[in-house]
N, C-alpha and C positions, 0 to 999 in steps of 0.2 A: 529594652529601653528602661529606663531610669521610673522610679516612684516619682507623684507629684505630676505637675504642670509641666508642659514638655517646651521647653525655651522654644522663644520666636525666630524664626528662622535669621532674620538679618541684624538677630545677638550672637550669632556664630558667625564664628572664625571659617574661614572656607578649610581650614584641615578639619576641623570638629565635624562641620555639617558632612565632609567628606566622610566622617567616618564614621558618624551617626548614621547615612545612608548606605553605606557600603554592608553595615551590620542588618540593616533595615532587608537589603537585598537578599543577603547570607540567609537570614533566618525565613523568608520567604521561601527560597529554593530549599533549605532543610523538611520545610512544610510539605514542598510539592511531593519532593523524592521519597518522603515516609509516606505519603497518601501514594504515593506512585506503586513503591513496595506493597503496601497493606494490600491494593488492590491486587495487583499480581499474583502476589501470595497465596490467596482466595480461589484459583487457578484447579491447583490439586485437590481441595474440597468438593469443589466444584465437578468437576470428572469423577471423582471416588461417588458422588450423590447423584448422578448423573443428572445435575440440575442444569440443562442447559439453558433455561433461560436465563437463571441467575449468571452462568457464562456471558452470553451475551449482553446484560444488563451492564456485566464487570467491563467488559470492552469498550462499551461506548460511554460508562463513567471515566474511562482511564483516557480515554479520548477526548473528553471535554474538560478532563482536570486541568491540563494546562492555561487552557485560555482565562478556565475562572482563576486561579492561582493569578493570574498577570494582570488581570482586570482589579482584582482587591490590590494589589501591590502599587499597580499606577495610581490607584485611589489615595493608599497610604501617601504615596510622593508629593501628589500634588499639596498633600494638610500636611509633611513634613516639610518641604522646600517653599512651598508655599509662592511670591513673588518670584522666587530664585531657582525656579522650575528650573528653566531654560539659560543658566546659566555654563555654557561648553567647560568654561575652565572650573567651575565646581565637578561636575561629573566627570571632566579628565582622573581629577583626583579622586573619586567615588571608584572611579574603575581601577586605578591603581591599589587600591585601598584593600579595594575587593579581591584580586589578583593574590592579593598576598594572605587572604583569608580563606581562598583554597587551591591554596598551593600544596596544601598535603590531603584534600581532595581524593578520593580511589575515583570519583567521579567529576572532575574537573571541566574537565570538555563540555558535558552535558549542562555543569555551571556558568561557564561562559558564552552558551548558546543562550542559557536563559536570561543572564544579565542584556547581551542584544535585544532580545526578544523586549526588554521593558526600553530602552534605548528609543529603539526606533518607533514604539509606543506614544515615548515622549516627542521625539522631535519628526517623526512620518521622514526620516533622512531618506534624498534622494541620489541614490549609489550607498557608497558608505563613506564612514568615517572613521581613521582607524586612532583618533584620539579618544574617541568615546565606546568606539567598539570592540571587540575581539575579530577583528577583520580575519587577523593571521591569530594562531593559537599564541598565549603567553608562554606555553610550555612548548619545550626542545625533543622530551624526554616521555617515557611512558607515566602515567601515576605513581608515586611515591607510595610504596607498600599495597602496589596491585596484586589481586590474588592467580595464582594459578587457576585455570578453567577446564583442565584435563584430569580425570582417571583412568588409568591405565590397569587392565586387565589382559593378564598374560598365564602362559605356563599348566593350561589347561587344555581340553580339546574343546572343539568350536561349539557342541550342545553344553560344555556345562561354564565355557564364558559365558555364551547366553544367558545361561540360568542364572548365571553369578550378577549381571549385570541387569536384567530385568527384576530381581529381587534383593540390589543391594541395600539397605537401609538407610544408608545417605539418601539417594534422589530414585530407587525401584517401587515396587510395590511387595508385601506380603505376598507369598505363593498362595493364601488361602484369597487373596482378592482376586485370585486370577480364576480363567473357566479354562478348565485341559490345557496346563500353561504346555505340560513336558512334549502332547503333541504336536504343538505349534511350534514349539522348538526344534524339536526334530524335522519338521518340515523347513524352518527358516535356515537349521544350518546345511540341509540335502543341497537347499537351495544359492546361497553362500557361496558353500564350498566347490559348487561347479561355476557360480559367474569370478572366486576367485583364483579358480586354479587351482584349490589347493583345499589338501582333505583334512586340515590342520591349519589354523591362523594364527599366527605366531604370537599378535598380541592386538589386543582393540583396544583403542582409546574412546573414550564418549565427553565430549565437549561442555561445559555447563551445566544444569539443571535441567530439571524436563521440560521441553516448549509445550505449551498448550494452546490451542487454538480451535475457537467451535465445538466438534466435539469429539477432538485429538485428541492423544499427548503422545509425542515424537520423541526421541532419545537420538540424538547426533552427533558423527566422532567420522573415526574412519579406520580401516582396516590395516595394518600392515602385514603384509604376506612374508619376509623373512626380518633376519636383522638392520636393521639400517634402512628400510627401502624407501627409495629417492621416489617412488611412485605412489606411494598408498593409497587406497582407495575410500572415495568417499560411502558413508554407509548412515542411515537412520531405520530405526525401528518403529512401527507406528501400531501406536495400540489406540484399543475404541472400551467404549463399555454401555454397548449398547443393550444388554442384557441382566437381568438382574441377578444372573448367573456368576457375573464376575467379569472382568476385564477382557476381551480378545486381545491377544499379539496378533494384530491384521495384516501384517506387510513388512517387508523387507525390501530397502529401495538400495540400492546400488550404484553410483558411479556418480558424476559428476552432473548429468542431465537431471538425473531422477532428483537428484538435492535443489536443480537450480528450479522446477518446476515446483518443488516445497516450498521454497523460499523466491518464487514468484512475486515481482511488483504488482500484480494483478489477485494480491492476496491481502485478507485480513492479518494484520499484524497481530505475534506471538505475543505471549505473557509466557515472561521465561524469568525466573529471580535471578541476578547477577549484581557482585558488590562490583564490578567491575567491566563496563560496557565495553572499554576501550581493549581490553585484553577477550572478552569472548568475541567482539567482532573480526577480530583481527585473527582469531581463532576459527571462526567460520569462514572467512577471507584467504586460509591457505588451503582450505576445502572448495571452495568456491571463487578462484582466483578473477572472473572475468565480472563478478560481482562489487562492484565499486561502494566505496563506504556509505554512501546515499542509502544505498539499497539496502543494507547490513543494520543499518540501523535503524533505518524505518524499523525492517523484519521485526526487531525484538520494543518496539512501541517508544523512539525516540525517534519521532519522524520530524519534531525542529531542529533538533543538531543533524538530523539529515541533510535538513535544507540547507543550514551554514555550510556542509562535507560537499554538499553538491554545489553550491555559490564558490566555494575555494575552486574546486575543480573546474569549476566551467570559465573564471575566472584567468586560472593558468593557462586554459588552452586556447581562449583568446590571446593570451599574451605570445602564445608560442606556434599561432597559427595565423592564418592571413587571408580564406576566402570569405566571402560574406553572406550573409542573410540573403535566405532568397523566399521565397513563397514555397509552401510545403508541396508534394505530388501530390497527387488526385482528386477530385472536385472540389472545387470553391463553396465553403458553407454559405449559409445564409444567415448565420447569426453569427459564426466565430470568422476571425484573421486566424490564418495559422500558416507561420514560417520557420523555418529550421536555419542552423549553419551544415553546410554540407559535411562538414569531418567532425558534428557534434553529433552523437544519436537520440536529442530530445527536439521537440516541437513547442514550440510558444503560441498559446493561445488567447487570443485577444478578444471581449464584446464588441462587438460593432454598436455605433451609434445608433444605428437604425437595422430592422433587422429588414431581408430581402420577403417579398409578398411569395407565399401567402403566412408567414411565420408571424405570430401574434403576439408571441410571450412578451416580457421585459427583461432589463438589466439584472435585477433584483428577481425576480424568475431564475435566470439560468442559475445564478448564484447559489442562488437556496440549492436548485438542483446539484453543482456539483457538492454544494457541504453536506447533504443526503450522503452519495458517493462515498466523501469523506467518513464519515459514521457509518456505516454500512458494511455488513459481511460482502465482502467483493466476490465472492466464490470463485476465483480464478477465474472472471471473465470480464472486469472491470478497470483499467489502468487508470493508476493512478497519479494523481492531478494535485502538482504542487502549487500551492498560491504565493506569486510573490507579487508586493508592491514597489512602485519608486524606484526602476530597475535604472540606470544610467550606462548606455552603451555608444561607444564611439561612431558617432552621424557614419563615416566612409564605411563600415563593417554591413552597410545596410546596401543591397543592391538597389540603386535609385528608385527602377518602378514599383519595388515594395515597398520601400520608404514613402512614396507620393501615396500609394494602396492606404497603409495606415494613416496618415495624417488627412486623409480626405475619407476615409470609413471609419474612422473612431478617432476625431479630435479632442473629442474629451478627455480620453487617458493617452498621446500622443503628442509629442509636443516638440520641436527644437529649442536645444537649448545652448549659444556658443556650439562647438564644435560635437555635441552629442546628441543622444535621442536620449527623453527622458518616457518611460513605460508609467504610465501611474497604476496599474493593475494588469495581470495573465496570470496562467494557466501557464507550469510547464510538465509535459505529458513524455514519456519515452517514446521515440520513434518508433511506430512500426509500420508493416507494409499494407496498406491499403488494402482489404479484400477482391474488391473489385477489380484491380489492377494485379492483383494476385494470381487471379483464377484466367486474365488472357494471359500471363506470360511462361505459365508453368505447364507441365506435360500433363497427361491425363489420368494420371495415377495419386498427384499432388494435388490438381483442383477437387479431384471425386473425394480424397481423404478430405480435405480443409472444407468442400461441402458439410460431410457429415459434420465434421467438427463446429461448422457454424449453425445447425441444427442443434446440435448437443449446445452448444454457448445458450441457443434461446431458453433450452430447457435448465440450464443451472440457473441460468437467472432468476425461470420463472422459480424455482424452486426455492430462492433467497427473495420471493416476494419482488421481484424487480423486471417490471416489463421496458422493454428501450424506447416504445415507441415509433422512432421510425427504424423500423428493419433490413432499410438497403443496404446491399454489401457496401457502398461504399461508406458508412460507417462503422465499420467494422476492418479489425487489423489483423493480420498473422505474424505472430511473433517467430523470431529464431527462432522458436523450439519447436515449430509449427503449431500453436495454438491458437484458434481465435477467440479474438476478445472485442470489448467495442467500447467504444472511446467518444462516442459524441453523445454528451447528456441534455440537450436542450427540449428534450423531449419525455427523455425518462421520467417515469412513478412506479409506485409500489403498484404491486400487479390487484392488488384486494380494492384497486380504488377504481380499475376499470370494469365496464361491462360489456361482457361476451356477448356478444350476439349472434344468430346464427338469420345467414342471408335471407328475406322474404320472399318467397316466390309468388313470383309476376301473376296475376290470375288473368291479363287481357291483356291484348296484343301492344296498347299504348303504353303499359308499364312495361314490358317486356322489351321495345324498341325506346324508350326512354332512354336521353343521354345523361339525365341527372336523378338521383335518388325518389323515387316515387314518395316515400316512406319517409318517416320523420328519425331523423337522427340528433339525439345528444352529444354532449360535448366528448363523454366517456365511453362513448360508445366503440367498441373495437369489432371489426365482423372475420374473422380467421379466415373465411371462404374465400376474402379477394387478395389475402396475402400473396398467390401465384402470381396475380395480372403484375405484380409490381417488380417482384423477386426476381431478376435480368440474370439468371446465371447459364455461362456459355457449355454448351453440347453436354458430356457426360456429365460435369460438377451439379446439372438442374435433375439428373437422371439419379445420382447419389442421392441427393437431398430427399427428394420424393418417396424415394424408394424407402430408405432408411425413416425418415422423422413424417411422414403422411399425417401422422393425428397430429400436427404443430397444424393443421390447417383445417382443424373441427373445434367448432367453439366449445366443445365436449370436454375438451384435450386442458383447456384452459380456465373453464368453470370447474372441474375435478380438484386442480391443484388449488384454486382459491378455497374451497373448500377442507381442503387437509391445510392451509394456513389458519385461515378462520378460525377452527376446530384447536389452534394449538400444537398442532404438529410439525417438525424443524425436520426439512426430509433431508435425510444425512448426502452429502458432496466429499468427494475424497478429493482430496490433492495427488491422486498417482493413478493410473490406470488401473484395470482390473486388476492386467494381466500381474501382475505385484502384489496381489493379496494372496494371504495366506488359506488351504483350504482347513474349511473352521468345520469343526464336529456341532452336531445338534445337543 
């Protein structure tokens, strides 16, 4: 902006204020994107010091940078525009203004999600608008002087790519940071070279810079096995440093499952440095083909332009599909509405006005809880929960008795409007299959694994500090990859703010025959002993559970872990199975 007293808004011309605001914008998003960067950046310090709390400290600054960056910005608008806030055909031209100030952008897209982002700030638009917004992208074309995202490593044999590529000085580490890098190598290419066939890799490519996460850092690419190969295989390498020894190369993941469980929606988002999101996404997208741009970009900590990737898309397939809304499968909450379109794989989650008895919390309760969520290491057992406001959806797309459902259990954010339904706030969540309805429709070899596996979810949780609350499978999901995760927060807190209790026993026959708590109970109070009376899992999957996860039901099991939280201690969660780690020397 100019020296001096900043002219009154209605002494300018609607092109000037257009492009006094359009600049105003520009240099706001210049702000975010270097804050964005600095933090990221901060990533590999971070692992080389093994400071993982300053890791996590960096996530959830990187997390809440957005919203403050948008909050000073609509501040600026309102003492720049002043009366002429809400003027549509000023900010038509603001957005034009803008459009053409990055237009040579490497980061474009991520600009015009942010310009939205202050938009509907200002006017709370309900649906959209595509004079003021970037509904559909202004660009045709990839960014103008986007960078390539691959290096290629060829013409060696498979231990000393490795070595070439864990130790390149671009994006590797020193060999002296590392602990027995040459034996873990050798074990990683034994290992390779029989999941690819082949005793000899013709060439690896590795995608972008190192992703870091928690207390990772991944190297991601993919293998090709001869010339030309129309197959290649997806591949990351996963290193830890969890010794002061030096860095382990822990794992070697393989194929397209093991990536898509990496880059899991039910994961904390990467810090990965990229001058160019739109070309590494799209770069992980041909590794990961059944992952939709939504998800691509959450992963790498652009989870608003997520939302704009997922609003086109979900957008499109309204237009090019025809069943409608119905009410989601498996039990009816008592705080949330939750309805799907059948050929969509996400769920919309709605407050109820009132919540059903005996549910106490409020609106402003569940909220906070899912923005917890939000900010939260998800440990791969939390899905993740988009917010949108002001959604505007054609009335007929709704199956009537759902339709009547919302407008009579949440009128307050419900509403007809002309020929639509207007949402004034949800929750949209990825579909998955209900555990409960899981475990009667599958054979007895699939419920006994997803038992354990929903044992193991309680335990990552509590081990991210995160107790659910209420435990029944039916809040809790199996994803396509067979993983359980759990999805219903209205109950959720940190696990350091409950107390364990362990059952009293009865000393005389009328506490003993007592149908209601002899004993005095707090509000935090948790007792692990009655966890079974409630836990309804059918024949072998209840025999799994027990067998396997027994201490989930000693308040022993759950005061221990509070105590290694307490104490400072971040108990390390892998994103990939055991059986994928590498064996590490002492």
């Amino acid at each position: 902006m100019t020296t001096g007293a900043a002219p009154e808004p209605a002494a300018l011309t609607d092109s000037r204020l257009a492009a006094l605001c359009a600049e105003t914008v520009q240099r706001a998003f210049l702000d975010y994107d270097e804050q964005f960067h600095a933090i990221t950046s901060r990533a590999r310090e971070r692992f080389l010091a093994r400071d993982w709390r300053g890791s996590y400290a960096d996530a959830g600054e990187r997390l809440r940078l957005y919203s403050d960056e948008l909050e000073d910005l609509t501040q600026q608008f309102r003492t720049v525009m002043g009366e002429r806030l809400c003027e549509r055909n000023v900010w038509s031209a603001i957005k034009a203004v803008y459009s053409s100030l990055i237009a040579q952008s490497s980061k474009r897209e991520i600009a015009e999600s942010f310009f939205n982002s202050l938009t509907r700030r200002v006017f709370a638009t309900e649906g959209v608008d595509q004079a003021i917004e970037f509904v559909d992208t202004d660009f045709d074309a990839a960014p103008i002087g986007s960078c390539e995202t691959r290096r290629t490593y060829s013409g060696r044999s498979l231990p000393n790519l490795l070595h070439l590529i864990l130790t390149d000085p671009a994006t590797g580490f020193p060999e002296e940071h590392w602990s027995d890098l040459r034996t873990a190598i050798a074990a990683a290419a034994e290992r390779s070279a029989a999941a690819l066939d082949a005793s000899d890799t013709i060439k690896l490519e590795i995608i972008g810079d190192v992703f870091y996460r928690g207390r990772g850092a991944y190297m991601v690419g993919r293998a090709l096995r001869r010339p030309n190969d129309s197959s290649p295989v997806p591949i990351a390498f996963c290193l830890r440093h969890e010794q002061k020894r030096g860095i382990d190369f822990d794992a070697v993941l393989l194929g397209e499952t093991d990536l898509a469980i990496l880059f899991s929606f039910t994961r904390a988002y990467f810090r990965v440095d990229t001058a160019c999101p739109y070309e590494l996404v799209r770069s992980l997208r041909d590794l990961l083909p059944e992952k939709r741009l939504v998800d691509l970009y959450n992963a790498i900590g652009y989870h608003r332009h997520g939302k704009t990737e997922f609003y086109r898309d979900f957008m499109r397939h309204l237009r090019s599909s025809e069943d409608c809304f119905v009410a989601a499968e498996g039990t009816r909450g008592m705080v949330m509405l939750v309805f799907t379109l059948p050929s969509y794989d996400v769920v919309f989650k709605l407050i109820k006005d009132r919540f059903d008895y005996p549910k106490e919390s409020t609106r402003a309760e569940v909220m906070r809880r899912y923005r917890l969520v939000f900010e939260h290491d998800r440990a791969g057992r939390l899905v993740e929960a988009h917010e949108f406001e002001h959604l505007r959806i054609a009335q007929d797309r709704f199956e009537p008795a759902l339709l009547e459902e919302l407008l009579g259990a949440a009128p307050s954010i419900v509403r007809r409007e002309g020929g639509d339904v207007v949402i004034g706030h949800a929750y949209v969540e990825r579909r998955i299959r209900p555990l409960n309805l899981f475990l009667l429709e599958t054979d007895e070899s699939a419920a006994s694994a997803a038992a354990r596996d929903y044992g193991q979810a309680m335990k990552d949780l509590a081990a991210s500090n995160i107790f659910p609350g209420d435990l029944l499978t039916k809040n809790f999901g199996v994803t396509r990859r067979g993983r359980v995760v759990f999805y219903d927060y209205d109950e959720l807190t940190f696990l350091t703010d409950c107390n364990f209790r362990d059952m009293p026993k009865a000393t005389t026959p009328e506490q003993e025959m007592a149908s209601e708590p002899w004993f005095s109970v707090r509000e935090n109070d948790v007792f692990p002993e009655e966890f079974p009376t409630f836990l309804a899992l059918p024949g072998v999957s209840r025999q799994a559970l027990f067998t396997e996860h027994a201490d989930l039901f000693c308040a022993d099991f759950w005061r221990t872990m509070q105590q290694r939280l307490r104490a400072g201690e971040i108990p390390a969660l892998y994103p990939y199975p055991a059986a994928r780690r590498l064996p590490q020397t002492n």
